[in-house]
N, C-alpha and C positions, 0 to 999 in steps of 0.2 A: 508618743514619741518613737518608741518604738518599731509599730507597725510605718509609722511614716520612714524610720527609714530599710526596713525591710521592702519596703514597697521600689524606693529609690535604688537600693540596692539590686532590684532583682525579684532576688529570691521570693516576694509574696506581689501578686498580683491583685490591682482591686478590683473589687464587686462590679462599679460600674465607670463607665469610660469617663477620663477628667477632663474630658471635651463636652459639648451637646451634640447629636447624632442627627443630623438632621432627615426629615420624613421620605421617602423618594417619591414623588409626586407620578405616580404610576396611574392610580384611580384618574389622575387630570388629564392624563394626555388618554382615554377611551373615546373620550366626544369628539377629539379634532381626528384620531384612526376612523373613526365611525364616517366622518365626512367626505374619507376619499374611500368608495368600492373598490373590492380586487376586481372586480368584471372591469372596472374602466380602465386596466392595463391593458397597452398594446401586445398585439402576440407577437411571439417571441416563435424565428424559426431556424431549422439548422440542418445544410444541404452539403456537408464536407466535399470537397473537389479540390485535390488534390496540384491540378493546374491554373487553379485560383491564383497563387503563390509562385513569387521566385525561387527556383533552384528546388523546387517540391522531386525535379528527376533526379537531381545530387544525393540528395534524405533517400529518395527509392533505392537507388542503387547502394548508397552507404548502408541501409537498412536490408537490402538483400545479401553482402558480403556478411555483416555481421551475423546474421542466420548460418550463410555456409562455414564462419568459424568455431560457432558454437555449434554446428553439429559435426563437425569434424573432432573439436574438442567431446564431446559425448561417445564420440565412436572412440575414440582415444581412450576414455574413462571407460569404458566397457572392456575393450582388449586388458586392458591394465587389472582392472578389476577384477574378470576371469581369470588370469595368469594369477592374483594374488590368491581367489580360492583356492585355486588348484594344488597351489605349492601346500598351503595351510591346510587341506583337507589331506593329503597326502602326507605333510609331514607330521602331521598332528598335532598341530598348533591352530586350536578350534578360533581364538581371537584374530588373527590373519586369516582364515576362512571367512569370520562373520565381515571383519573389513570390505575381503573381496566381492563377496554377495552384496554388503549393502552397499559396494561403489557400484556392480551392476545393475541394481536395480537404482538408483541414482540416474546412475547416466541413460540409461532406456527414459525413465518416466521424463525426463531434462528433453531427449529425443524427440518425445510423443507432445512431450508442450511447445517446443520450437518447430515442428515440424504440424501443428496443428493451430499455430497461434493466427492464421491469419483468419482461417475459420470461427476459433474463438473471436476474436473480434470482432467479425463479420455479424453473427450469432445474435455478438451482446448490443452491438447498436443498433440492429432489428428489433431489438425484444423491447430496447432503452424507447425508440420512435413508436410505439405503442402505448406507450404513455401518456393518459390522457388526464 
């Protein structure tokens, strides 16, 4: 009586489920996987082109302006950034120094990847199309 209503309550959990658990019939479905081969999949091919698509010169150019804000905004992070070491290493306040260091060095590597991304992509779906 008891545990029954510990069990109702919560607090005790039992041994084993007060349902039946039924089997997952995993072993059954091998023989019908077994009956379709991967070889008789059709290939699959992928030739990106850009003028495929409507408005693919809109995306271009919206995607070329966002590039020259964020690197505008990174040259901006960098001026700001160097102006904070300066004042911080000068006044001697080493926590506004490290600020200004780690905003330049921030916004340079932020640079180096907006200003290298097209490459980067370039790169990774040459290396991806060697996948065999």
């Amino acid at each position: 009586m008891l545990t029954t209503s510990l069990v109702l309550s919560g607090l005790l959990t039992p041994a084993v489920p007060p349902f039946p658990v039924p089997a997952l019939p995993v072993l059954a479905a091998l023989p019908v996987l077994a009956a379709f081969p991967l070889l008789a999949l059709p290939a699959v091919s992928l030739s990106p082109n850009p003028s495929d698509l409507p408005g693919s010169n809109v995306l271009n150019d919206l995607t070329n302006g966002l590039g020259a804000w964020a690197l505008i905004a990174a040259m901006v992070g960098i001026v700001v950034g160097a102006v904070m070491w300066a004042f911080g290493h000068y006044s001697q306040n080493w926590q506004q120094a490290y600020n200004g260091r780690r905003g330049v060095i921030v916004s340079a590597l932020a640079a180096v990847l907006i200003g290298g991304a097209p490459l980067i992509i370039n790169f990774l779906v040459q290396k991806g199309g060697t996948i065999r």
